[in-house]
C-alpha positions as CSV (number, residue, x, y, z in Angstrom):
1,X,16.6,14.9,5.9
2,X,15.5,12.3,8.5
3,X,13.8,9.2,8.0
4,X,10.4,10.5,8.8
5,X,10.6,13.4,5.8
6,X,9.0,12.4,3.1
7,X,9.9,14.1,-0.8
8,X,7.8,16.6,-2.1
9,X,7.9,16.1,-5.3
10,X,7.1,18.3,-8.7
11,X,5.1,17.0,-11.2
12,X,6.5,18.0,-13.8
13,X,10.5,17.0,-12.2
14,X,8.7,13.6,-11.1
15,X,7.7,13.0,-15.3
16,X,11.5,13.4,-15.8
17,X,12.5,11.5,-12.9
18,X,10.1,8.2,-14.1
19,X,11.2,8.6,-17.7
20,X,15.0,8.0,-16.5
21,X,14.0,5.6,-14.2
22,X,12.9,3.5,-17.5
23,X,15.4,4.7,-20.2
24,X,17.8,2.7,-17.4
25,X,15.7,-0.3,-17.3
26,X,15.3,0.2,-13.6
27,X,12.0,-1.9,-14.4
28,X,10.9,-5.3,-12.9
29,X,11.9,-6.6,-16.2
30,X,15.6,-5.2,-16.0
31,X,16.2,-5.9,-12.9
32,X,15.5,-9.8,-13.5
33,X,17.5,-9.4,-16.0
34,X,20.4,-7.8,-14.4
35,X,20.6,-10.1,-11.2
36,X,18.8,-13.2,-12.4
37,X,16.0,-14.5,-10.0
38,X,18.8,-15.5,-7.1
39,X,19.9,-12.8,-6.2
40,X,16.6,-11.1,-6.9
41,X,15.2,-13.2,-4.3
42,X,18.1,-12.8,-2.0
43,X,17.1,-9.2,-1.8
44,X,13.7,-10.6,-0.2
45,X,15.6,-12.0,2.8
46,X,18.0,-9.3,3.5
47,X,20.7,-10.5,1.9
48,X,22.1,-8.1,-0.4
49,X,25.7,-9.8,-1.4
50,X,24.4,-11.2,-4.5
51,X,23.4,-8.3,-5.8
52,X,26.6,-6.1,-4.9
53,X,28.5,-8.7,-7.2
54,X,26.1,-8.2,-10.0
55,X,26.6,-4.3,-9.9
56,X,29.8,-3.9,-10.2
57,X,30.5,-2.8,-13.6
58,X,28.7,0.6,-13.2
59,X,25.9,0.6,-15.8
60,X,23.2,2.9,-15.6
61,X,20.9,0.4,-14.0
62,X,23.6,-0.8,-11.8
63,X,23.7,2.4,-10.3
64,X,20.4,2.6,-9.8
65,X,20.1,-0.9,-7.7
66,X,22.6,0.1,-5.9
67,X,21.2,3.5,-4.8
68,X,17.8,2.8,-4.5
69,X,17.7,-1.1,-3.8
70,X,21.3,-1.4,-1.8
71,X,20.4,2.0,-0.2
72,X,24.7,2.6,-0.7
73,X,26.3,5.7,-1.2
74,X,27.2,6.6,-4.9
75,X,29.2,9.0,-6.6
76,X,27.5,12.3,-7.6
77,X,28.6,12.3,-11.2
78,X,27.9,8.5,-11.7
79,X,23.8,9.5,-10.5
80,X,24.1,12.6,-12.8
81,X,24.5,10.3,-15.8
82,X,21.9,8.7,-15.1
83,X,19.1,10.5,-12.9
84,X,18.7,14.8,-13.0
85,X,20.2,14.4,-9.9
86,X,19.7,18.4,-8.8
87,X,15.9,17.7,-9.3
88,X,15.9,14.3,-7.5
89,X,18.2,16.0,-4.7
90,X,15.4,19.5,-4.5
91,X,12.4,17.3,-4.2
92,X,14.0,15.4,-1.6
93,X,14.2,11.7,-3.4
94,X,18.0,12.0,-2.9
95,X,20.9,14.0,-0.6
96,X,23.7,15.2,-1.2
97,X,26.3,12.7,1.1
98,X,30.4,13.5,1.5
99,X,32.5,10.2,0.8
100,X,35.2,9.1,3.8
101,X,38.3,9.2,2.5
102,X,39.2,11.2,-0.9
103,X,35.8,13.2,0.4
104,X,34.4,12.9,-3.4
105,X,30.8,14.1,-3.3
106,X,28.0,11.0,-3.0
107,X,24.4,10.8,-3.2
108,X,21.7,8.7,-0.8
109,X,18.6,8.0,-1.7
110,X,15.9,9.0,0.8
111,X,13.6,6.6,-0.1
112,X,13.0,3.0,-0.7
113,X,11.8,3.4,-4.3
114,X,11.3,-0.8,-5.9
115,X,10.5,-1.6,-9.6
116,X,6.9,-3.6,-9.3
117,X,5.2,-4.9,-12.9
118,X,1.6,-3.9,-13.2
119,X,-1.0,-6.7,-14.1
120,X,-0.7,-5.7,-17.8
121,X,3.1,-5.0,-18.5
122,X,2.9,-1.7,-16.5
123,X,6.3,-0.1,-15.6
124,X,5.6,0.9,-11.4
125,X,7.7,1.6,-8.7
126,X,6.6,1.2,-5.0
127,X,8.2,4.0,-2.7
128,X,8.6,3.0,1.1
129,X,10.4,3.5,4.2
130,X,14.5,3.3,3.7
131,X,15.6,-0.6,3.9
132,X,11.8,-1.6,3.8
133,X,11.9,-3.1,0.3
134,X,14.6,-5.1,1.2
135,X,13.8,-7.9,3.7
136,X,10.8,-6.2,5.3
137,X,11.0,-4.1,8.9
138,X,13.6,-7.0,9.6
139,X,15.7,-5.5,6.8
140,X,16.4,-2.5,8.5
141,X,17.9,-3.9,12.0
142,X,17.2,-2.8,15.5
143,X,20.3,-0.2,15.0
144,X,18.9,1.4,12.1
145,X,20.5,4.7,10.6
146,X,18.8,7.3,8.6
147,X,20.7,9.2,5.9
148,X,21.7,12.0,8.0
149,X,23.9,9.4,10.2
150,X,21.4,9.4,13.1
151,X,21.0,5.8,14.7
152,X,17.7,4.4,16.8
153,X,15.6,6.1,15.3
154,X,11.5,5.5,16.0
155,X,10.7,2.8,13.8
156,X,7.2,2.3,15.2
157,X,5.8,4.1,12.1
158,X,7.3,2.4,9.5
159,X,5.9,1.8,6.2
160,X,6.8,-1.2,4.0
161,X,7.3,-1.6,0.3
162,X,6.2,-4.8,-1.3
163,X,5.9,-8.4,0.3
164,X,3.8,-11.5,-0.1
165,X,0.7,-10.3,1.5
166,X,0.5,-7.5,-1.0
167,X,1.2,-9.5,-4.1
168,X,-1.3,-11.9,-3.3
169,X,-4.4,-9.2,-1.9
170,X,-3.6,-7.8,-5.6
171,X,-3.7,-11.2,-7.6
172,X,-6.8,-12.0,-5.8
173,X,-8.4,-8.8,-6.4
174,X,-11.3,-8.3,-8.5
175,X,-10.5,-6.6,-11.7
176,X,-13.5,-5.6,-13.3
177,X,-14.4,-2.0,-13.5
178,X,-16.2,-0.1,-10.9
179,X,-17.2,3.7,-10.1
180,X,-16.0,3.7,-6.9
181,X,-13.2,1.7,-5.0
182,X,-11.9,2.0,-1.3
183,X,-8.4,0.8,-0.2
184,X,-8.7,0.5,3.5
185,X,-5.0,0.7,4.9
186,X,-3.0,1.5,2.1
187,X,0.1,1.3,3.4
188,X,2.9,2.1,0.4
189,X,-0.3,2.4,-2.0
190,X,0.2,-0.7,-3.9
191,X,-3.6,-1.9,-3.9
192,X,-4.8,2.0,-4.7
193,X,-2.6,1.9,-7.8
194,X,-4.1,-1.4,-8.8
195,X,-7.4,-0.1,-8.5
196,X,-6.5,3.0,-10.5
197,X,-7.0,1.3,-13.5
198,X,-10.3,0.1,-12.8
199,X,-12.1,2.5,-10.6
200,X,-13.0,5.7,-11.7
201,X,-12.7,7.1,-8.4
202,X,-10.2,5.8,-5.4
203,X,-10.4,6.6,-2.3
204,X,-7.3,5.3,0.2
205,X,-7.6,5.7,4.2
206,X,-4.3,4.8,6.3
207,X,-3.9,5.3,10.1
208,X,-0.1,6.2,9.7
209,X,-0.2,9.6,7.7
210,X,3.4,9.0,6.5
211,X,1.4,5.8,5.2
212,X,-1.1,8.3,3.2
213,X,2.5,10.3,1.9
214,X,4.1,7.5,0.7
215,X,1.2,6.1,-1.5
216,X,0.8,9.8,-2.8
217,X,4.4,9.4,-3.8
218,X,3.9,5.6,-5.0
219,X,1.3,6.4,-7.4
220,X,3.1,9.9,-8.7
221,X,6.0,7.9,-9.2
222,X,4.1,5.8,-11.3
223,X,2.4,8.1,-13.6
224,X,-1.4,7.0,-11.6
225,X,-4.0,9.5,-11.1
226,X,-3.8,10.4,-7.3
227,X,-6.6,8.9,-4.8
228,X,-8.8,10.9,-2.4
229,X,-6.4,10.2,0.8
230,X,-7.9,10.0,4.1
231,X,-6.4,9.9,7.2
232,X,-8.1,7.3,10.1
233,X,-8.2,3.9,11.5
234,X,-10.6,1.4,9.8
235,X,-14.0,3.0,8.2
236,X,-13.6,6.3,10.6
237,X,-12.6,8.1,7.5
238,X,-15.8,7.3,5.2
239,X,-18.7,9.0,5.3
240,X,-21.9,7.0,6.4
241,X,-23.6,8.0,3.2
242,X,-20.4,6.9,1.1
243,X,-21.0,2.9,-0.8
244,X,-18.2,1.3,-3.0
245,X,-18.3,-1.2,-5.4
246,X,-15.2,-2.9,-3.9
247,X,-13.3,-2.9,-0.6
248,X,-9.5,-4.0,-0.5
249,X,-7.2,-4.4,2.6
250,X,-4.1,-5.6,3.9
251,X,-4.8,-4.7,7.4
252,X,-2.5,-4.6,9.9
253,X,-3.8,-8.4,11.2
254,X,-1.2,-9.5,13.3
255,X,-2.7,-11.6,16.4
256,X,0.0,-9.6,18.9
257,X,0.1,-8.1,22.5
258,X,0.0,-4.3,22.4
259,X,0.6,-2.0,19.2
260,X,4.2,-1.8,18.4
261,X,4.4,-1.3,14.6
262,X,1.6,0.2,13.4
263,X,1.9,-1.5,10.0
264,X,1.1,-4.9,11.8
265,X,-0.5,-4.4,15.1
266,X,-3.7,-3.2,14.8
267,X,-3.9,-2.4,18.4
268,X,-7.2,-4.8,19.3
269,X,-7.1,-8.1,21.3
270,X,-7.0,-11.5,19.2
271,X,-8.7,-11.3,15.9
272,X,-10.9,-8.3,16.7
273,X,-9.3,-6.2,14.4
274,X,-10.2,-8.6,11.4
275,X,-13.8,-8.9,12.8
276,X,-14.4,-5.5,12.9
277,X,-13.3,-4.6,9.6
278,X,-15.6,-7.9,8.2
279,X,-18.8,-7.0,10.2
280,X,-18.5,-2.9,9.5
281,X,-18.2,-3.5,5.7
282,X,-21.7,-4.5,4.9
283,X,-22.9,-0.2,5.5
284,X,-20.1,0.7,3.4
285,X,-20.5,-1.5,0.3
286,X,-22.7,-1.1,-2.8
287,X,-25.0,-3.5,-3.9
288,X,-23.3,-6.3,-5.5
289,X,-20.2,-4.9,-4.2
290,X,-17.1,-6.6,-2.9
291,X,-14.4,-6.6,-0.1
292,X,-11.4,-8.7,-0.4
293,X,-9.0,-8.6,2.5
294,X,-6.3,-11.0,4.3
295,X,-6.8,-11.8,7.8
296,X,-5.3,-13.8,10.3
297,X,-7.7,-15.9,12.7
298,X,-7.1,-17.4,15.9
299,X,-7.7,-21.3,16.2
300,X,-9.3,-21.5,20.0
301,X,-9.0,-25.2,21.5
302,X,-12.6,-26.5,21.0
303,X,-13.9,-24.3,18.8
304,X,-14.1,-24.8,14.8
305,X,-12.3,-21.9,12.7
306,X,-14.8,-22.4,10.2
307,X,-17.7,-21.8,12.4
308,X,-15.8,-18.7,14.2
309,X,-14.9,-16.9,10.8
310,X,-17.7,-17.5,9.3
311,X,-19.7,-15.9,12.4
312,X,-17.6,-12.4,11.5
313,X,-19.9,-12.0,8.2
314,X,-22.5,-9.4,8.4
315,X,-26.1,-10.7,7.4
316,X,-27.0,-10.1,3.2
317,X,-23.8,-10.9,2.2
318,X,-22.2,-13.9,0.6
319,X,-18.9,-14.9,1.5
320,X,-15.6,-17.2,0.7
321,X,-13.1,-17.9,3.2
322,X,-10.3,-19.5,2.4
323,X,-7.0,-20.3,4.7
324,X,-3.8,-20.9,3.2
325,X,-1.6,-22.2,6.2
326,X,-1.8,-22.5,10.3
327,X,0.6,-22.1,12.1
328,X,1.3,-23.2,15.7
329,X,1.7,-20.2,18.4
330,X,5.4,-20.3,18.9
331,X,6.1,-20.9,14.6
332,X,3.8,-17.7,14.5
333,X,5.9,-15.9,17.7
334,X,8.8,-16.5,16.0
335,X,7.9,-15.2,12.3
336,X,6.7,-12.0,13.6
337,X,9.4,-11.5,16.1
338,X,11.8,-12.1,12.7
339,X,9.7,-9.5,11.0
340,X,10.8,-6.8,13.3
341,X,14.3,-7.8,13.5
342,X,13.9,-8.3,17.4
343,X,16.3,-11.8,16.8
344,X,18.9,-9.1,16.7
345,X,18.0,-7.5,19.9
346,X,19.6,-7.9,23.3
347,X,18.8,-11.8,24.0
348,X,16.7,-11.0,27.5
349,X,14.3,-8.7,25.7
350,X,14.0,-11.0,22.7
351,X,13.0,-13.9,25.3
352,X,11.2,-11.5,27.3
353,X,8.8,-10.3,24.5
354,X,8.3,-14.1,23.1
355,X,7.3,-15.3,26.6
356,X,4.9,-11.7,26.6
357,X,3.4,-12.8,23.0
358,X,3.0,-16.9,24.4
359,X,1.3,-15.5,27.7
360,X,-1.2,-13.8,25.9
361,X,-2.1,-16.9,23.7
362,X,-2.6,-18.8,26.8
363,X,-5.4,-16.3,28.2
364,X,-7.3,-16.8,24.8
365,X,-7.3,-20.4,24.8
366,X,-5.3,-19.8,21.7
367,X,-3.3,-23.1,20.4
368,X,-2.3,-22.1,16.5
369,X,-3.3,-18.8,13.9
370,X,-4.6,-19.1,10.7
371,X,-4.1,-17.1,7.6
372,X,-6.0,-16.5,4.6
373,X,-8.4,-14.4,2.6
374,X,-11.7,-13.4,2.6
375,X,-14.2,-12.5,0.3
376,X,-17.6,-10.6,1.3
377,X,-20.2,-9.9,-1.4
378,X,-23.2,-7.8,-0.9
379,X,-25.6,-9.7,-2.4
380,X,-28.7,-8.9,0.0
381,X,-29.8,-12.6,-0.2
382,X,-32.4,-14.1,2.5
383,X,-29.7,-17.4,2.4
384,X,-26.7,-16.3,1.9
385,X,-23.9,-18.9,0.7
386,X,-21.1,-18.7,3.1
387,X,-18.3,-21.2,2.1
388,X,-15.2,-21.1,4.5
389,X,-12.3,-23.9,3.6
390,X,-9.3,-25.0,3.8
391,X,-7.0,-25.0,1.0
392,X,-3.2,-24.5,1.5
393,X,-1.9,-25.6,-2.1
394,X,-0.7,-23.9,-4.6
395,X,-2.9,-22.0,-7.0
396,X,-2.0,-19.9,-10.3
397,X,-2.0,-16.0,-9.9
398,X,-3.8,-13.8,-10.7
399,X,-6.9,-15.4,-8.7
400,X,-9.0,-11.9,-9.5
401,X,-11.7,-13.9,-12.0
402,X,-11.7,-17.5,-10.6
403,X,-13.3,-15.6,-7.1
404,X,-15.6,-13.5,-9.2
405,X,-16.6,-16.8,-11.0
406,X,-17.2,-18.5,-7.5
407,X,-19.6,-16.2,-7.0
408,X,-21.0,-17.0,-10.0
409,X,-21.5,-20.8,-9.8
410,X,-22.7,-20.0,-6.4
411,X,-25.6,-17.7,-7.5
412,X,-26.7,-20.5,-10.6
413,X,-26.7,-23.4,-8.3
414,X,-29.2,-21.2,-5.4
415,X,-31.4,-20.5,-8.3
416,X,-31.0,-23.9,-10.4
417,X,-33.3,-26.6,-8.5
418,X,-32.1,-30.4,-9.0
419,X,-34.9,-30.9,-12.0
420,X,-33.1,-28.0,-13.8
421,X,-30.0,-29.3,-13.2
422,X,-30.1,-32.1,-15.2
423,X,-32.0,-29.8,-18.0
424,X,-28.5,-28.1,-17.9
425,X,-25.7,-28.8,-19.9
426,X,-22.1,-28.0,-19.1
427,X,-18.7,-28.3,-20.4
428,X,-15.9,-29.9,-18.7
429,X,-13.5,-26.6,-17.8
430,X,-9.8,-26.1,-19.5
431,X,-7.3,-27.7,-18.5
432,X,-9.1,-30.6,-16.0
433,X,-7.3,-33.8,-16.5
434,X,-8.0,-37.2,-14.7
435,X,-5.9,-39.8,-12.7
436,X,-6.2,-42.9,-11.6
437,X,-4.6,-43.9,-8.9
438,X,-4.2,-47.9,-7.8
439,X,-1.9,-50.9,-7.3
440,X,0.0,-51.8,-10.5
441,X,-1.2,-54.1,-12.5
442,X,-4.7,-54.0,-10.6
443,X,-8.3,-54.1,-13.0
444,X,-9.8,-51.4,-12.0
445,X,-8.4,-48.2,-10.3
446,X,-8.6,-47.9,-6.2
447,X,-10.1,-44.2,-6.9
448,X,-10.4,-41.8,-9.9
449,X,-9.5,-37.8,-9.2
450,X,-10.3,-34.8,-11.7
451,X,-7.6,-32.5,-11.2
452,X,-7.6,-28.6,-12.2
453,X,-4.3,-26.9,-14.1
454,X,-5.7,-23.5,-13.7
455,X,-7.2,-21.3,-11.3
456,X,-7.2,-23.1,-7.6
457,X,-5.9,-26.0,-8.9
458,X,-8.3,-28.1,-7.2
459,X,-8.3,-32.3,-7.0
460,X,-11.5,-34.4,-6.0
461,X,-12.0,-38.1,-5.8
462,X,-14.9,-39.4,-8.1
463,X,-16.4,-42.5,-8.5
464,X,-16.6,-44.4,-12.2
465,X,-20.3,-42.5,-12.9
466,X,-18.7,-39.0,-12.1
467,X,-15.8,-39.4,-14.0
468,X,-17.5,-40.7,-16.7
469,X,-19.9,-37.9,-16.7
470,X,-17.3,-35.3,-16.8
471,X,-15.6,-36.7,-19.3
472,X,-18.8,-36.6,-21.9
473,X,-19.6,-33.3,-20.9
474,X,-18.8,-31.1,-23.8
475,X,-22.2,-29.0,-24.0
476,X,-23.9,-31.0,-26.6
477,X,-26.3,-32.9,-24.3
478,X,-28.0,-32.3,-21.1
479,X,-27.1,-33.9,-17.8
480,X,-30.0,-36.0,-17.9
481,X,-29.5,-37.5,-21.0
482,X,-25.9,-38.2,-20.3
483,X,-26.9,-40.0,-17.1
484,X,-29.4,-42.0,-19.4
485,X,-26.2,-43.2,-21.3
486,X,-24.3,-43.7,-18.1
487,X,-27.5,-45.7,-16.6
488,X,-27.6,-48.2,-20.3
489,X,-23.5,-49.1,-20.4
490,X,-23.2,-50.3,-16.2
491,X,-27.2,-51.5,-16.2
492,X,-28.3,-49.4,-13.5
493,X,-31.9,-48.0,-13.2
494,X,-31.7,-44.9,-15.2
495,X,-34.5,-43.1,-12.2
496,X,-32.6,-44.4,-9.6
497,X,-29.3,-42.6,-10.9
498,X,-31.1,-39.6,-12.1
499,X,-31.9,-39.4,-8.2
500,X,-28.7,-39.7,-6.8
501,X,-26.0,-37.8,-9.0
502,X,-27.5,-34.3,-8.5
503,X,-25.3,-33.6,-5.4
504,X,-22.2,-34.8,-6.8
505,X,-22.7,-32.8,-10.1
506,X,-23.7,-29.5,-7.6
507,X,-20.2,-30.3,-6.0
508,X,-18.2,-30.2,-9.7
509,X,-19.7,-27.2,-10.9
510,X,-19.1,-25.4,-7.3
511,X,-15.9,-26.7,-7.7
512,X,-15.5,-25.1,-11.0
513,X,-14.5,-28.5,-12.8
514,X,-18.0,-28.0,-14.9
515,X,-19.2,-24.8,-16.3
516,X,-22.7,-24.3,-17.4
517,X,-22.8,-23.6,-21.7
518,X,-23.3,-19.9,-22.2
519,X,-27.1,-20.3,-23.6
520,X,-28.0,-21.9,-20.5
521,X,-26.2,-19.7,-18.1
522,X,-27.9,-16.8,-19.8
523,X,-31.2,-18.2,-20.5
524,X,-30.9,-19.2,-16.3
525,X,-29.9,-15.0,-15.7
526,X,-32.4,-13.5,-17.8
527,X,-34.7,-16.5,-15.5
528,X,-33.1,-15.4,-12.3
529,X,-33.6,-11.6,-13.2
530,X,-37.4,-12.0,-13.4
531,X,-38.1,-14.0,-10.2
532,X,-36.2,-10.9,-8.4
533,X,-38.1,-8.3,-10.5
């Protein structure tokens, strides 16, 4: 079998086949377990010696890290006390491999197939390219042999197993359910098995049709019901009639010259692909509907990003950009060149295809890349809110119902108008605390910030009537009538203050560090509702 056969798997042989897979804790759990979270995260950057010291004492799940996550040859009977290895070896997830030496029969596996833990304890395993769930396409080396001993072979059409940019798409994923749901380059089928337990109907498109085989394999594995898989680029595999409720991508986004691997390279100049994929979306999305994707953006000498990105969103639709970290052009040269494991090329071509990646910067005008995610939400609205930001901190996954809450707060502050605003009252949200920050010793504090433990994590300066404010806020009284309090205790005109807090109590609840009380909220939907009925 070469690298670009996939398995074909029975159903009923792949039921047996997942049901070993856990009886030997070859889980995300287990393997934790088994290698502790060093050598765990060695596996990440290719390095694979931890984890050949932690399998050595030939334990059912040792054998199975070391066959499917060390991609090394084991013994035949030590995978037949384990695995129904004449099963695995018919559908094609293993082959049959003679030892050097004594000659004792081995086994291979095929396939890159990698524990993952679903959002609510799930036991799933991600099937990729071999060496692909290890260290990326870097992980696999510019000499790369398949199992049947043949070296160079084309790695153009790779497909990766799990990596950053998938674990984050899927922790910032809406998770509420929806009919219909549409993963837009699947890849390994990570995002498709997400969405399998929310969407009664999945859909999954992929360029790469060894892309399309592995997620069918991915989601088999894993005991998922299989998508509707569709072979194209972008939306050229839905129908114009076809609408989802959400959109999800990991697109192939990287800002490169020409199309080398097709999991990365989308093949357009700059940030086209990304634009495309944003502006199409709006004729393929439901009302109400979302698309969540991560992009990469170029930063053009002269021009804002904010304004740029924010030009990609089609009209009627709200969106929220946010980007997570820049990089300058050669940092981002570097990473991707990495990626592909071209460091361990010949050293001309390396140099060669750097100076080919920094030429084409140069023509754009192109000084650094940013990357991020974006939300789009079809909201039809004649103003639509479109917030793009910066925010490279960390933030607590999963991120699905803080973004669905933006949305939210977005939608009550259009419809609330400042004289309803301090009708309102709100409640300061968990986990906010306050610090003051000044000179020891001093009075009073230089500046106060309200900090958030949960969700984004935000921080934001406020002055001593903001602070004060959140801090009484615990739904009892209205916004006005806390300001009256406010206005009493530092003698200030109680109208005048009334007149000037609005925007700064518009900024903590879009923030999320105040939440409107339930009554109010719904009492301002059921409102809302009528005005658009």
């Amino acid at each position: 079998m070469s690298i670009h056969t996939l398995p074909t798997p029975d159903a009923d042989r792949t039921s047996r086949l997942r049901d070993a897979l856990r009886a030997a804790a070859f889980t995300a759990d287990g393997l934790l377990d088994l290698l502790g979270a060093p050598a765990y995260a060695a596996l990440a950057r290719s390095e694979t010696v931890p984890a050949l010291r932690a399998t050595r004492g030939g334990t059912p799940l040792e054998t199975l890290v070391r066959l499917f996550l060390l991609q090394a040859p084991v013994p035949y009977e030590r995978v037949r006390a384990v695995l129904p290895v004449e099963d695995c070896v018919a559908d094609g997830w293993l082959v049959r491999h003679r030892g050097i030496g004594d000659g004792e029969e081995e086994v291979r596996a095929s396939v890159d197939v990698r524990p993952y833990g679903g959002p609510e304890g799930q036991d799933w395993w991600i099937v990729s390219d071999l060496g692909c769930a290890v260290g990326g396409a870097g992980g696999i080396g510019a000499g790369v042999t398949d199992v049947t001993g043949v070296t160079g072979v084309d790695r153009s059409q790779l497909v990766l197993g799990v990596g950053g940019a998938s674990t984050t798409l899927a922790g910032i994923t809406i998770r509420t359910p929806v009919e219909r749901a549409l993963d837009l380059g699947t890849g390994s089928g990570i995002q498709a098995l997400h969405a399998s337990q929310y969407a009664t109907r999945v859909t999954a498109t992929d360029l790469n049709p060894r892309a399309l085989g592995f997620a069918r394999l991915t989601l088999a594995l894993s005991g998922a019901p299989q998508p509707d898989l569709r072979e194209g680029s972008l939306f050229e595999p839905v129908k114009d009639d076809e609408r989802y409720d959400l959109i999800v991508s990991n697109p192939p986004f990287v800002i490169s010259p020409g199309a080398r691997l097709t999991y990365r390279d989308g093949g357009m100049g700059g940030d086209d692909l990304c634009r495309t994929l944003v502006r199409q979306s709006a004729g393929h999305l439901a009302d109400g509907g979302y698309l969540q994707l991560l992009a990469n953006w170029q930063h053009v000498e002269g021009e804002d990003w904010r304004e740029q990105v924010s030009s990609w969103v089609p009209g009627g639709c709200d969106a929220w950009i946010v980007q997570r970290e820049v990089q300058d052009i050669t940092q981002y040269v570097e990473l991707w060149l990495r990626d592909a494991g071209d460091h361990r090329a010949d050293p001309g071509e390396y140099e060669a295809r750097y100076d080919a990646w920094l030429e084409e910067f140069e023509a754009r005008g192109t000084k650094a890349v940013g990357f991020g995610w974006i939300t789009l939400r079809k909201s039809g609205a004649d103003r639509p809110s479109v917030i793009a930001e910066e925010w490279p901190h960390p933030v607590e996954q999963p991120l699905g119902e803080s973004v669905r809450a933006h949305f939210d707060r977005q939608d009550y502050l259009h419809e609330t108008d400042d004289a309803a605003l301090l009708a309102a009252r709100f409640r300061l949200a968990d986990e906010v605390v306050q610090e003051q920050v000044g000179l020891p010793g001093a009075e009073d504090p230089e500046h106060v910030v309200l900090r958030q433990n949960r969700g984004m994590r935000r921080a934001t300066k406020v002055d001593t009537v903001g602070a004060g404010f959140a801090g009484v806020c615990d739904g009892t009284l209205s916004a006005g009538r806390i300001l009256d309090a406010i206005a009493q205790l530092i003698g200030e005109d109680p109208v005048l203050l009334r007149d000037r807090t609005p925007e700064s109590i518009r900024l903590l609840v879009q923030q999320g560090f105040l939440e409107p009380v339930p009554e109010d909220r719904e009492a301002w939907g059921q409102e809302a509702q009528g005005r658009q009925a």
